[in-house]
C-alpha positions in Angstrom: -41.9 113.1 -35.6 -43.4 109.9 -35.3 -41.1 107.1 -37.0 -43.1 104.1 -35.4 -46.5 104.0 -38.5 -43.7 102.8 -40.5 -42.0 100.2 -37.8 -45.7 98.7 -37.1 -46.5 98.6 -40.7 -43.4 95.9 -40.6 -44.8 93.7 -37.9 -46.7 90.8 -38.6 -48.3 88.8 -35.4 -48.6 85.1 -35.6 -52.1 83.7 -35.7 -51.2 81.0 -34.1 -49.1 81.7 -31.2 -48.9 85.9 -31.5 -45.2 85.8 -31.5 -44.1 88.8 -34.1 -43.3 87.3 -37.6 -39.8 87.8 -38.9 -39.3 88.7 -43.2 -38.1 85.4 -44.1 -38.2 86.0 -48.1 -39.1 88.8 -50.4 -40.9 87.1 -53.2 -42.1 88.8 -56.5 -45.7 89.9 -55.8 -45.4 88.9 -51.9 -43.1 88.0 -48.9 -42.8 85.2 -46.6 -42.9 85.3 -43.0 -42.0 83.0 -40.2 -43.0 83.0 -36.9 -40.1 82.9 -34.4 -41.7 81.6 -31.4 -43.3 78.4 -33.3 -42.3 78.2 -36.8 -45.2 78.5 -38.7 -44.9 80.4 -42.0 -47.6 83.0 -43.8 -47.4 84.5 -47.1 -48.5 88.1 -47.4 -48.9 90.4 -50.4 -47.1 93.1 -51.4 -49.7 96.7 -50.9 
């Protein structure tokens, strides 16, 4: 079996820095990562 497709689906890479982003908050129609190597913040939708 390969459980990883799901982990990477998880993983966001910062644009600024390419630290992984952390779920930060779970929002209605998207969620709200933060970076936590430099702190920047990026809102993605929810697929």
């Amino acid at each position: 079996m390969n459980d990883e497709s799901n982990d990477d689906s998880d993983k966001i890479t910062c644009a600024c820095c390419g630290h992984e982003m952390k779920l930060e908050k779970e929002l209605q129609k998207s969620n709200l990562y933060r970076c936590s190597s430099c702190g920047i913040s990026d809102t993605r939708l929810n697929s």
